[in-house]
N, CA and C of each residue as an Amber inpcrd file, in Angstrom:
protein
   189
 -14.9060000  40.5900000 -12.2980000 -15.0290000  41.7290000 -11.4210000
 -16.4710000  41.8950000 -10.9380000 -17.5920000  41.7770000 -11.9250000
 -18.7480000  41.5710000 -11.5400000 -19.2310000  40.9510000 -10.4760000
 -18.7660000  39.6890000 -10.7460000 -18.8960000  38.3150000  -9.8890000
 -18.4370000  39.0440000  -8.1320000 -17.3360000  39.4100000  -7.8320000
 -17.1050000  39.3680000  -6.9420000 -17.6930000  40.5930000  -6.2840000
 -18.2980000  41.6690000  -7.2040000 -18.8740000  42.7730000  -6.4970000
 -20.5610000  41.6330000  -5.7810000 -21.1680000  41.5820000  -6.6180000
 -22.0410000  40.3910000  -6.8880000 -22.0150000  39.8720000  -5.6130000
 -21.3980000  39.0750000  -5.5490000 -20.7670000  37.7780000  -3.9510000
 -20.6830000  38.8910000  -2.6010000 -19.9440000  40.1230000  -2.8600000
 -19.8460000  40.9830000  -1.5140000 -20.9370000  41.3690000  -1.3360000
 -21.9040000  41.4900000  -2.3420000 -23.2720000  42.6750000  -2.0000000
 -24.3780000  41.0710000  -1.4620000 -24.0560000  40.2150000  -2.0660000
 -24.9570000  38.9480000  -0.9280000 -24.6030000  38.8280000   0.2610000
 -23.4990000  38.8990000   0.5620000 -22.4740000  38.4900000   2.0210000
 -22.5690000  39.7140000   2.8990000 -22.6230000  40.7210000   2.3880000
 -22.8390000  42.0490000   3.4110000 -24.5080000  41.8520000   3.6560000
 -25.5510000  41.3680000   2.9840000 -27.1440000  41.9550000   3.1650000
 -27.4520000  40.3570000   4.1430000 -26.7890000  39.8520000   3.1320000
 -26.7880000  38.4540000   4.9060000 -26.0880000  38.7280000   6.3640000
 -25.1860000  39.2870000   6.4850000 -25.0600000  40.1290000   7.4810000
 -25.5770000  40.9510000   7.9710000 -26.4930000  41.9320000   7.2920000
 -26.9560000  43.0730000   7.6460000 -28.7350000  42.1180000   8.2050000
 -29.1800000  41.3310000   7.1580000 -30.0340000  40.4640000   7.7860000
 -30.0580000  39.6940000   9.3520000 -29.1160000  38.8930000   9.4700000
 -28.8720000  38.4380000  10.2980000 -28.4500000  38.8650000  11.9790000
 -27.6630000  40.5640000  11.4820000 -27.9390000  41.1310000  12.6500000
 -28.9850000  41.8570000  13.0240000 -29.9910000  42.0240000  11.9110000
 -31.8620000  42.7100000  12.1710000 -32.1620000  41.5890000  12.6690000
 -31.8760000  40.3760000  12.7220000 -32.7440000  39.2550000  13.1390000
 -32.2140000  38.9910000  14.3040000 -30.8760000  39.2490000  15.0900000
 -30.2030000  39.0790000  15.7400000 -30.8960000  40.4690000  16.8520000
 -31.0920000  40.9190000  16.2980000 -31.2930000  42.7370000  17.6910000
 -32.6810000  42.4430000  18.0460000 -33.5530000  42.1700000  16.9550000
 -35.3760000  41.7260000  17.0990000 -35.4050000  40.5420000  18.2340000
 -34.9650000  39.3340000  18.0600000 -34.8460000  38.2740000  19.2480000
 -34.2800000  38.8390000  20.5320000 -33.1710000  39.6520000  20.7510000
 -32.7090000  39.9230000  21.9070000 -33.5260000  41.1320000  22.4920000
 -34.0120000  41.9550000  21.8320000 -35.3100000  43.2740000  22.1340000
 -36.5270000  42.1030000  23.0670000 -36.4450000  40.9770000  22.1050000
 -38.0900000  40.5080000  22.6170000 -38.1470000  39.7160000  23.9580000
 -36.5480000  38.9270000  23.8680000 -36.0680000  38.1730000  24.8520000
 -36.1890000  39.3120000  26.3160000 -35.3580000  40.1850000  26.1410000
 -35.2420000  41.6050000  27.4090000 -36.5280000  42.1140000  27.6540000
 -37.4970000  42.1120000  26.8330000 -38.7010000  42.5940000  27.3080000
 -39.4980000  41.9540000  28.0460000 -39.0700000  40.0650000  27.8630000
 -39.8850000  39.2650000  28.6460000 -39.2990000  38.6330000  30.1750000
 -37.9640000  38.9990000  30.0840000 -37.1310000  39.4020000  31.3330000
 -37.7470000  40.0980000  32.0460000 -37.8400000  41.4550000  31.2770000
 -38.4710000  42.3870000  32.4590000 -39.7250000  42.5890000  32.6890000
 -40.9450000  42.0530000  32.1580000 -42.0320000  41.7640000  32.5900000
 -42.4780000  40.4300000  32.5970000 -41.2860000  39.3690000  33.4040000
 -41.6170000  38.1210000  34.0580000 -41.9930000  38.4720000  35.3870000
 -42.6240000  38.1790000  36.1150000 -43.1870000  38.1380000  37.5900000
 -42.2420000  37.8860000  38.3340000 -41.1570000  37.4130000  38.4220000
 -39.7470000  37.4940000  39.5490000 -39.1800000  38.8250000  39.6010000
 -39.4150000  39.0440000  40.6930000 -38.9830000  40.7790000  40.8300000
 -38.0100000  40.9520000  41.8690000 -36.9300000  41.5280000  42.2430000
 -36.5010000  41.5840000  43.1800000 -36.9520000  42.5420000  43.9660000
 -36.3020000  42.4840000  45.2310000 -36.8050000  43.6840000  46.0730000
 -35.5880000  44.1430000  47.3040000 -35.4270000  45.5340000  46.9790000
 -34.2690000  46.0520000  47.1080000 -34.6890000  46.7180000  48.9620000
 -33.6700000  46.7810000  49.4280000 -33.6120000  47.5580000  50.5020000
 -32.4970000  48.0750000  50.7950000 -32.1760000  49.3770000  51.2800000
 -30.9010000  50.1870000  51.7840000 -30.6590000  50.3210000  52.7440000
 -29.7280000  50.0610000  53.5360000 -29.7110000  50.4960000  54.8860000
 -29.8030000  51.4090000  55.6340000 -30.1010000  52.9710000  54.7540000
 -30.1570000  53.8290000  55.5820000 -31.3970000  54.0810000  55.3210000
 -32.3500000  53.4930000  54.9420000 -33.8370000  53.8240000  54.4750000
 -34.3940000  54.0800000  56.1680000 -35.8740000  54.7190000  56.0360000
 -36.0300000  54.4530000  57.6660000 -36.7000000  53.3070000  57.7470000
 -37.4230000  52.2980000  56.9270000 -38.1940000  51.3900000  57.2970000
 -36.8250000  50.1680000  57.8980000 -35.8690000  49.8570000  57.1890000
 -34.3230000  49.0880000  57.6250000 -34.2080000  49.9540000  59.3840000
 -34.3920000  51.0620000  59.2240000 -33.8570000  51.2180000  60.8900000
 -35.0900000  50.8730000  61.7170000 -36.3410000  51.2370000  61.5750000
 -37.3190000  50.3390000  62.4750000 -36.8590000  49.1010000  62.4040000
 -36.7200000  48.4470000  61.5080000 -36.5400000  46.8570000  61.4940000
 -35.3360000  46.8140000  62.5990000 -34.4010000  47.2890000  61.8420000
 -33.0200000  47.2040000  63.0730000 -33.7920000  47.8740000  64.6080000
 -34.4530000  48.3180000  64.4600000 -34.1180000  48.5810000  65.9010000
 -35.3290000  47.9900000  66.9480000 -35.5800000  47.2850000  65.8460000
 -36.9970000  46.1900000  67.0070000 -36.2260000  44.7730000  67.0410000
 -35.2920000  44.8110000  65.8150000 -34.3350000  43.8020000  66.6950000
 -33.3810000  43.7660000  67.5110000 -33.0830000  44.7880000  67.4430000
 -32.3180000  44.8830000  68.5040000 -32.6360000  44.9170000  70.1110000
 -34.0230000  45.5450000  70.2760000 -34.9170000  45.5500000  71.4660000
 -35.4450000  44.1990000  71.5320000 -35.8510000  43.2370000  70.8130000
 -36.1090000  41.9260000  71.1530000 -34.9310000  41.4920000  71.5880000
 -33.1700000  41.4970000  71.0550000 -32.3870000  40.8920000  71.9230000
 -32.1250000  41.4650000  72.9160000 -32.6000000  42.1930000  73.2960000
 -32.0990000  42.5270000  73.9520000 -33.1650000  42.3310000  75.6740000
 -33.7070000  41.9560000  75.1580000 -34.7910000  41.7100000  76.3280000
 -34.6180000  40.0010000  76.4790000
């Protein structure tokens, strides 16, 4: 009976290890995601700088 309390209390703290070691790598991984230098860059269409744009192209085709 020992034995097997014994065996569960190794098998649960290796688990419990392995997912602290498991959350620490993926924390460090996401942090270097988001402060890598590839950034996107978003625009909306109803912004007003998108409607200047639209509408100087549209005056170039139109000429």
């Amino acid at each position: 009976m020992k034995s097997y309390k014994i065996k569960s209390l190794i098998y649960l703290s290796c688990f419990i290890l392995a997912a602290v070691f498991y959350n620490n790598y993926e924390q460090k991984a996401f942090q270097e995601q988001i402060l890598s230098s590839e950034v996107s860059e978003t625009k909306f269409e109803d912004s007003p700088e998108i409607k200047k744009e639209q509408s100087k192209e549209e005056l170039t085709q139109n000429q």
